[in-house]
BAZALO-585476 format. One line per field, with one value per atom (N, C-alpha, C): residue number from 0; residue in three letters; atom name; x, y, z. Coordinates in Angstrom, 1 decimal. Layout:
% BAZALO-585476
i c(NUM, ...)
aa c(ALA, ...)
at c(CA, ...)
u c(X, ...)
v c(Y, ...)
w c(Z, ...)
This chain:
% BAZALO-585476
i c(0, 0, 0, 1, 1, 1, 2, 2, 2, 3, 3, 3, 4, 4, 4, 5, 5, 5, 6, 6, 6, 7, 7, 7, 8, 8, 8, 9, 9, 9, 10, 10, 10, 11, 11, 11, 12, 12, 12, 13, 13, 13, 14, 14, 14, 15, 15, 15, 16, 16, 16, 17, 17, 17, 18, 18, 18, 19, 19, 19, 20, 20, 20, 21, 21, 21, 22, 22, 22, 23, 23, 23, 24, 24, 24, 25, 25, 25, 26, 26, 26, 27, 27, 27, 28, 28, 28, 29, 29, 29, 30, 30, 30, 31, 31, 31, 32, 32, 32, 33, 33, 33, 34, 34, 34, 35, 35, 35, 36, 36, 36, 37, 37, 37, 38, 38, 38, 39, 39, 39, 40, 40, 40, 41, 41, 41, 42, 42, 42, 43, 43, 43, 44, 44, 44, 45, 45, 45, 46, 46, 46, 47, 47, 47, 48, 48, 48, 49, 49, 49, 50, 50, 50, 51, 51, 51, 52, 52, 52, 53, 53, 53, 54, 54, 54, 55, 55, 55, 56, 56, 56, 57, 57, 57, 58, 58, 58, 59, 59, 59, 60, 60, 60, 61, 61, 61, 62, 62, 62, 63, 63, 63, 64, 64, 64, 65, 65, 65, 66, 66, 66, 67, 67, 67, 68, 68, 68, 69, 69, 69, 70, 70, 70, 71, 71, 71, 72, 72, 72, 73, 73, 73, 74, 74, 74, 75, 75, 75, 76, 76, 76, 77, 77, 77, 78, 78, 78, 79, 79, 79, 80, 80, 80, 81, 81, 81, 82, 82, 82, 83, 83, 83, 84, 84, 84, 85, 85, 85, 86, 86, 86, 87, 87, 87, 88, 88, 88, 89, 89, 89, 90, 90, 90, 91, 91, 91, 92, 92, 92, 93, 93, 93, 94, 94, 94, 95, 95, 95, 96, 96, 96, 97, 97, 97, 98, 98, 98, 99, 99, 99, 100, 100, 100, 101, 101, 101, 102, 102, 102, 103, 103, 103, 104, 104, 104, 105, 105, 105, 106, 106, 106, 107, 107, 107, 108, 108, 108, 109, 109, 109, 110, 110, 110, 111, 111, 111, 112, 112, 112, 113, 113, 113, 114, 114, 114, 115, 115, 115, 116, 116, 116, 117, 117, 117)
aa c(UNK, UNK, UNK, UNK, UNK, UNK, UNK, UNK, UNK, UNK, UNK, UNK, UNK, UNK, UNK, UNK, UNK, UNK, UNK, UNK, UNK, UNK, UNK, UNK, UNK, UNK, UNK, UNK, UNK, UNK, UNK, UNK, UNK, UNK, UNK, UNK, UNK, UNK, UNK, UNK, UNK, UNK, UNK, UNK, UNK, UNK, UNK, UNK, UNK, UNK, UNK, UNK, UNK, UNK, UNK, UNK, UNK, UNK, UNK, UNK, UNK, UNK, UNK, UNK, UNK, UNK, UNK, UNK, UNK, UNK, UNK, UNK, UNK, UNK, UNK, UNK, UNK, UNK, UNK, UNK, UNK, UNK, UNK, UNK, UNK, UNK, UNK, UNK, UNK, UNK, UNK, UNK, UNK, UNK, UNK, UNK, UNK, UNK, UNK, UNK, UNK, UNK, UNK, UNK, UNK, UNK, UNK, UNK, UNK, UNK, UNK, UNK, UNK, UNK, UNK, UNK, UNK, UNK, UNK, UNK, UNK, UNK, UNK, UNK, UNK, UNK, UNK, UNK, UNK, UNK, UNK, UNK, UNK, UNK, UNK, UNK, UNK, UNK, UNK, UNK, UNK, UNK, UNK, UNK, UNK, UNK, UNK, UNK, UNK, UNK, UNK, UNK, UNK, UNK, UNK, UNK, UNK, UNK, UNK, UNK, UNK, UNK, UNK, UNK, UNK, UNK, UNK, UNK, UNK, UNK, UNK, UNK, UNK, UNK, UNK, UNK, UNK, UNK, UNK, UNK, UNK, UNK, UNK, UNK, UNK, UNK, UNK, UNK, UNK, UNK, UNK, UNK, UNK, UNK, UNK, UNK, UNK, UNK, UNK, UNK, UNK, UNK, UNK, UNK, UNK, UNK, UNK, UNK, UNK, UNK, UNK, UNK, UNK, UNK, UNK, UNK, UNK, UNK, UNK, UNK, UNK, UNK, UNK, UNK, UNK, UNK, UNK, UNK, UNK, UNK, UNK, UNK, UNK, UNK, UNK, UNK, UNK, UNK, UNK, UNK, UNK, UNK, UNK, UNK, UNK, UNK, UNK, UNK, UNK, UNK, UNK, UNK, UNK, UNK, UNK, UNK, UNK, UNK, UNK, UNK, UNK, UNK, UNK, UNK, UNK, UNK, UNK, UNK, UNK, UNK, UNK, UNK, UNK, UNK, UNK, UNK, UNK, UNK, UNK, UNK, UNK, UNK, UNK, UNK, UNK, UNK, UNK, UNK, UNK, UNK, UNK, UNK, UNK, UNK, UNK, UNK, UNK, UNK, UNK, UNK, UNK, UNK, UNK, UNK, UNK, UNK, UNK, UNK, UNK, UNK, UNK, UNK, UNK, UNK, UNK, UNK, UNK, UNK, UNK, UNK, UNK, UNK, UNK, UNK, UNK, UNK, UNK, UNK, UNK, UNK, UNK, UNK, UNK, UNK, UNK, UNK, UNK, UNK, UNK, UNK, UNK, UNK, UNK, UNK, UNK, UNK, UNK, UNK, UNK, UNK, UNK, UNK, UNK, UNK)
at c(N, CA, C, N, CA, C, N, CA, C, N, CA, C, N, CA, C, N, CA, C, N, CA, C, N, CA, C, N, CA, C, N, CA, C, N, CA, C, N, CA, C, N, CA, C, N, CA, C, N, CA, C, N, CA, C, N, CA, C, N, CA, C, N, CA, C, N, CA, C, N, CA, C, N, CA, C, N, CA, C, N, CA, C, N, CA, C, N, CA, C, N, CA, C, N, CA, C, N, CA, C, N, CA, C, N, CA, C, N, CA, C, N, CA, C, N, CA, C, N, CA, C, N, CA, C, N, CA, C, N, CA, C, N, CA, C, N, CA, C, N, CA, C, N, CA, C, N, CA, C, N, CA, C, N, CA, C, N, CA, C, N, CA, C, N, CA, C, N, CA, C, N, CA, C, N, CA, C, N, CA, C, N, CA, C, N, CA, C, N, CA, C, N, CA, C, N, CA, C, N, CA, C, N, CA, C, N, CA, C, N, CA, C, N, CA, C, N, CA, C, N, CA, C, N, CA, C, N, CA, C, N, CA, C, N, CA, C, N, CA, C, N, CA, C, N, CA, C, N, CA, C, N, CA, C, N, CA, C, N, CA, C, N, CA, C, N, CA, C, N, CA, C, N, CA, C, N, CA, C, N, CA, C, N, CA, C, N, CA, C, N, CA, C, N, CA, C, N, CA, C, N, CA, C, N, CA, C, N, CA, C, N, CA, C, N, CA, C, N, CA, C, N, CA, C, N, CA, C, N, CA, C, N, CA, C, N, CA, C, N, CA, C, N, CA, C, N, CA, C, N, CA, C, N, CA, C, N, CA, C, N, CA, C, N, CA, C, N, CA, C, N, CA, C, N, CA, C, N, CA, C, N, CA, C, N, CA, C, N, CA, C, N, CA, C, N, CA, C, N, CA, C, N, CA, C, N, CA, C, N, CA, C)
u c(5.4, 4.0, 3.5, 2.6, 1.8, 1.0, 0.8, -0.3, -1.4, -2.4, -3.8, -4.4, -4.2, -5.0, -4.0, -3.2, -2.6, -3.0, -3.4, -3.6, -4.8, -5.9, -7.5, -7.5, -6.3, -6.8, -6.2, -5.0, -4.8, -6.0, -6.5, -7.4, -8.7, -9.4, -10.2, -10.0, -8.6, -7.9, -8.0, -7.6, -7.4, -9.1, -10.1, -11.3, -12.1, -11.8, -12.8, -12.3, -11.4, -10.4, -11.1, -11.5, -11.8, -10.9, -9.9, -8.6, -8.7, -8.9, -9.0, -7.3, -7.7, -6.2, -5.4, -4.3, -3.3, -1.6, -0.7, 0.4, 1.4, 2.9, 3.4, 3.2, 3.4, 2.9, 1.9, 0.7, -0.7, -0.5, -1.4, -1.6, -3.2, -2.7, -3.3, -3.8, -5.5, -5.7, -6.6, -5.6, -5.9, -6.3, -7.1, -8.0, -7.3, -6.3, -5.4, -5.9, -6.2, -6.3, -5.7, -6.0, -4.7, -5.4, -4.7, -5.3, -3.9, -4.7, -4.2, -4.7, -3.7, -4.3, -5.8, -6.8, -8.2, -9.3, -8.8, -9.5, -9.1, -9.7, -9.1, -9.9, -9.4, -9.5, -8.7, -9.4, -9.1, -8.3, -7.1, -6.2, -5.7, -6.2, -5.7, -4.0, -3.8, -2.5, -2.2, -2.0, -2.0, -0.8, -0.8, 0.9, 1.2, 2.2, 2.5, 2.6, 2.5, 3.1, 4.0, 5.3, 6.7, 7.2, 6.0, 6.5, 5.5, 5.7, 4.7, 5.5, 5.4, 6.5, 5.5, 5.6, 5.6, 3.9, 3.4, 2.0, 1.2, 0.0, -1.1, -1.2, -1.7, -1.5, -0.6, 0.3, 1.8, 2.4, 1.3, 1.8, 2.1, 3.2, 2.9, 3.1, 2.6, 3.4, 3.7, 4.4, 5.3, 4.5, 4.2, 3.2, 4.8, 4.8, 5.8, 5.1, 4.9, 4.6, 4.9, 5.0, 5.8, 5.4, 6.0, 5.4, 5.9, 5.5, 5.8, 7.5, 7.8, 9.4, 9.6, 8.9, 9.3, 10.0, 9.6, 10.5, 9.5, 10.7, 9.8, 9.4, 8.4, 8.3, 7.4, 7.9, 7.6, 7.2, 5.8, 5.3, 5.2, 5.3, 5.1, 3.9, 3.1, 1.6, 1.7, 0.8, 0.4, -1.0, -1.0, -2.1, -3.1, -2.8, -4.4, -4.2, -4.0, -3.9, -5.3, -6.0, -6.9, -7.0, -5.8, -5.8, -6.4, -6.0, -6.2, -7.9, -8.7, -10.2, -10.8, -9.8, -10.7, -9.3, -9.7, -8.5, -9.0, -8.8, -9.0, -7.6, -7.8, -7.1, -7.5, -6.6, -7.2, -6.5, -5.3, -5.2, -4.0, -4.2, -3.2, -1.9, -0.8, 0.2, 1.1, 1.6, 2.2, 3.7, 4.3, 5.6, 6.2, 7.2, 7.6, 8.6, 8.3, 9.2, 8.1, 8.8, 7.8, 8.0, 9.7, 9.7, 10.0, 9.8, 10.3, 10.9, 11.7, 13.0, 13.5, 13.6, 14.8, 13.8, 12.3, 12.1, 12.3, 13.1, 14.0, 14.9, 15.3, 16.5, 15.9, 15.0, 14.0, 13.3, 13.5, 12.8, 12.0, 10.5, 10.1, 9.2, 9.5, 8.3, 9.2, 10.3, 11.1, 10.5, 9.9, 9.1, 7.6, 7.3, 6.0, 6.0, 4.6, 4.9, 3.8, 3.1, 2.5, 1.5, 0.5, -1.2, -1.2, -1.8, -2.5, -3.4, -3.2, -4.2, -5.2, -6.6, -7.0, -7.8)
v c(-24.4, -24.7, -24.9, -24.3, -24.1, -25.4, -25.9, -27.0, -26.6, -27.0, -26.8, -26.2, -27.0, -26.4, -25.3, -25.2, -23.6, -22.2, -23.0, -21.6, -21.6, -22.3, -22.2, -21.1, -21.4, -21.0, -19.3, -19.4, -17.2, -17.1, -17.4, -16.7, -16.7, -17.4, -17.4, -15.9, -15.6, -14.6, -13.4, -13.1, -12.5, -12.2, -12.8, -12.3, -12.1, -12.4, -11.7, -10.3, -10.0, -8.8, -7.5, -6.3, -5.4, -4.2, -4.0, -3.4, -1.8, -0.7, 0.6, 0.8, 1.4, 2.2, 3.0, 2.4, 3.1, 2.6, 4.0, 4.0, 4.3, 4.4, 5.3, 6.9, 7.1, 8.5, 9.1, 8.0, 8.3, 8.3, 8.7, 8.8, 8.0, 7.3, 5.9, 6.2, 5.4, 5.2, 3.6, 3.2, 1.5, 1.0, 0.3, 0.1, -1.7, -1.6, -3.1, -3.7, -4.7, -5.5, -5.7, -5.8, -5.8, -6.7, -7.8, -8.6, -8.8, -8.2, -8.1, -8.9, -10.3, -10.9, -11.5, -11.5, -12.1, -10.8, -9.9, -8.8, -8.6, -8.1, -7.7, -6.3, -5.8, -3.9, -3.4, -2.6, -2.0, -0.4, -0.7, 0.4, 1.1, 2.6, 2.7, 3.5, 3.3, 3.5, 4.4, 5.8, 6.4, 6.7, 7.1, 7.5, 7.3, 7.8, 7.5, 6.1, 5.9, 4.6, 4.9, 4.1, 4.4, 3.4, 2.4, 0.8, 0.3, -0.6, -1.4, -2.4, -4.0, -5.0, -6.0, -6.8, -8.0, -8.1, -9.2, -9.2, -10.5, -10.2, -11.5, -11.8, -12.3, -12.6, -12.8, -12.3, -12.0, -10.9, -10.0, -8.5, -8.1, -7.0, -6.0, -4.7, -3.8, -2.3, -1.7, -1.1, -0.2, 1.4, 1.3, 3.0, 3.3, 4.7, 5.6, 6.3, 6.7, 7.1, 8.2, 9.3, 10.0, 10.2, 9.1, 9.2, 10.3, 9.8, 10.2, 11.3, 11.8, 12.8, 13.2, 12.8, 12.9, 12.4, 10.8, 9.6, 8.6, 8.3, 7.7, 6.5, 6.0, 5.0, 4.0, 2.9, 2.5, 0.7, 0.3, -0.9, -1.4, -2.7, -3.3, -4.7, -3.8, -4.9, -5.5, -6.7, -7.9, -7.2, -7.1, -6.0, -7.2, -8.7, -9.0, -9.7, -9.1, -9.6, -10.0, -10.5, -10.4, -9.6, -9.3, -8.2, -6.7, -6.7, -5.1, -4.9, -4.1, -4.1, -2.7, -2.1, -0.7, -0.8, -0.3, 0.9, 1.7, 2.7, 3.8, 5.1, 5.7, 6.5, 8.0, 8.5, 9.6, 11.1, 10.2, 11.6, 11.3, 12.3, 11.4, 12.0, 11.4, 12.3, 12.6, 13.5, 13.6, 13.4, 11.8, 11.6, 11.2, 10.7, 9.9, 9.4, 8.6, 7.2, 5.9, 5.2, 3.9, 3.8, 3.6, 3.5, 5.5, 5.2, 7.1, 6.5, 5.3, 4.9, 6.7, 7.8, 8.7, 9.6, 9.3, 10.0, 10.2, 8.7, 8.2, 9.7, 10.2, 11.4, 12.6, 13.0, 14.3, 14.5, 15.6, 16.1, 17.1, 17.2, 18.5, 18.9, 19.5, 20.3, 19.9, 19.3, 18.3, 17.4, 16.8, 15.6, 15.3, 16.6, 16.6, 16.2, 15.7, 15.6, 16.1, 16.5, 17.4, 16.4, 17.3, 16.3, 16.4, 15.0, 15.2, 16.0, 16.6, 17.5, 17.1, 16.8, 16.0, 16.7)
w c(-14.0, -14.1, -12.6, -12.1, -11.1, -10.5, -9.7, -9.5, -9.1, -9.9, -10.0, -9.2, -8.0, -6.5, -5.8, -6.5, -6.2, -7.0, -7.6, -9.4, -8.9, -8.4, -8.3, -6.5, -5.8, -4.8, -5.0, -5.6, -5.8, -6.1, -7.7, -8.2, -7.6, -6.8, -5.6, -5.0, -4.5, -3.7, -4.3, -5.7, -6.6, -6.8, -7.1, -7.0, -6.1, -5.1, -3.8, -3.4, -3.3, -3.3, -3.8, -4.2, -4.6, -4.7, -5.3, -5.0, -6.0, -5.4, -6.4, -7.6, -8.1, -9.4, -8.4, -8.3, -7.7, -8.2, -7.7, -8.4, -7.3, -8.1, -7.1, -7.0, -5.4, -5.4, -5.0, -4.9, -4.8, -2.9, -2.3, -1.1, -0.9, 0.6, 0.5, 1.6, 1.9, 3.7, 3.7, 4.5, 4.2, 6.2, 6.0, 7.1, 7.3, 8.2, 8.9, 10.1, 9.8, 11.0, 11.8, 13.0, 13.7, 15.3, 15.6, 16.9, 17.9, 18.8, 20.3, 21.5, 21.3, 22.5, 21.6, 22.6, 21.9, 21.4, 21.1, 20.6, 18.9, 18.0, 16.8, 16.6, 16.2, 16.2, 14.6, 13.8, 12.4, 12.8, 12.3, 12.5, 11.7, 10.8, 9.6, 9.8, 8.6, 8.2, 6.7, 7.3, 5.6, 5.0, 4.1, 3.6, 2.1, 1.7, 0.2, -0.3, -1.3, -2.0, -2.7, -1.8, -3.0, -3.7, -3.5, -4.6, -4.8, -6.1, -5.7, -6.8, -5.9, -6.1, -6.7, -8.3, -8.6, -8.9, -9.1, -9.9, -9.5, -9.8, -9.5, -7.9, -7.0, -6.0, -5.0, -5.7, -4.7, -4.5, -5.4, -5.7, -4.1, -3.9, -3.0, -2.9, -1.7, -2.4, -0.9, -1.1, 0.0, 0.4, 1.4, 1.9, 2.8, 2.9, 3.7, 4.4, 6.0, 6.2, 7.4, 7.6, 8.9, 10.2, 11.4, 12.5, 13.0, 14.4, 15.5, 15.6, 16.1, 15.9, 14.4, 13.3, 12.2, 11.6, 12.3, 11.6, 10.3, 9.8, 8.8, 9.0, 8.5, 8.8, 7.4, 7.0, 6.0, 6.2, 5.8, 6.0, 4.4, 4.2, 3.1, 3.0, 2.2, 2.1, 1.4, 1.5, 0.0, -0.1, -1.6, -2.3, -1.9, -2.0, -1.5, -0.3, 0.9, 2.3, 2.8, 3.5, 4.2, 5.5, 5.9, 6.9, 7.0, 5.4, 5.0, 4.5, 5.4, 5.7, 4.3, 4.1, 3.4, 3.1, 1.6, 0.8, -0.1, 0.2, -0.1, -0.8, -2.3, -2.6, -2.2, -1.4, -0.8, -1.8, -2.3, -3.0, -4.6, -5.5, -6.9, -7.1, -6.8, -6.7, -8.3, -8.5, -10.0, -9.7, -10.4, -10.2, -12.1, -11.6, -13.0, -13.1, -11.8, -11.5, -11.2, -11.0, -10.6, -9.0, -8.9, -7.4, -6.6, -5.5, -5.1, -3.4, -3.9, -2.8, -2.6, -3.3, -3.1, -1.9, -1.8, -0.4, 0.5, 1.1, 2.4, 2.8, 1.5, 2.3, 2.1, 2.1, 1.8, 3.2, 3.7, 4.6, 4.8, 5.2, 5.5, 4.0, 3.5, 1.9, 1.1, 1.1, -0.1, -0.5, 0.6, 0.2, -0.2, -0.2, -0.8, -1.9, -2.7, -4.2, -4.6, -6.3, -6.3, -6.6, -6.4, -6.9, -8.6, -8.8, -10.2, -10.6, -11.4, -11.7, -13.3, -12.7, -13.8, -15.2)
């Protein structure tokens, strides 16, 4: 059992939030805060979603994304951070798993996944 002024303050969190339908697979562009020193500046970050971990105001989900050399690179959000300024689903991907951990070893047009086709 929760204490009261903890259950009042998620769901506060939980409703100010505005969060679109997303899964794994879908291709994401999420607009992060990011502060340097005394400046704060919005840095987006796009990429697959290969997770998405646990429920209610603790939720989070995992984006993959391919930098720089063609390394991967994978960050893990809290679905209702205050850092994260915009999200946006940019594209629907057709899988049929929940997690797509097995991208990690795919390189190149292996790892593409196909669009939903609606």
């Amino acid at each position: 059992m929760k204490n009261r002024y903890i259950a009042s303050f998620e769901a506060a969190q939980v409703e100010s939030k505005e969060i679109p339908q997303f899964r794994a697979g879908d291709n994401v562009r999420l607009g992060v805060e990011i502060k340097e020193g005394e400046k704060k500046r919005v840095q987006t970050y796009e990429g697959v979603v290969i997770a998405r971990h646990g429920e209610g105001p603790s939720a989070t989900f995992t984006v993959r994304k391919i930098g720089a050399n063609s390394v991967g690179v994978e960050r893990i959000f809290p679905l209702y951070s205050e850092s994260i300024k915009t999200f946006e689903v940019t594209r629907r991907g057709r899988v049929r798993r929940a997690k797509l951990h097995y991208l990690r070893g795919l390189k190149g047009k292996a790892a593409r996944i196909k669009e939903l086709k609606k």
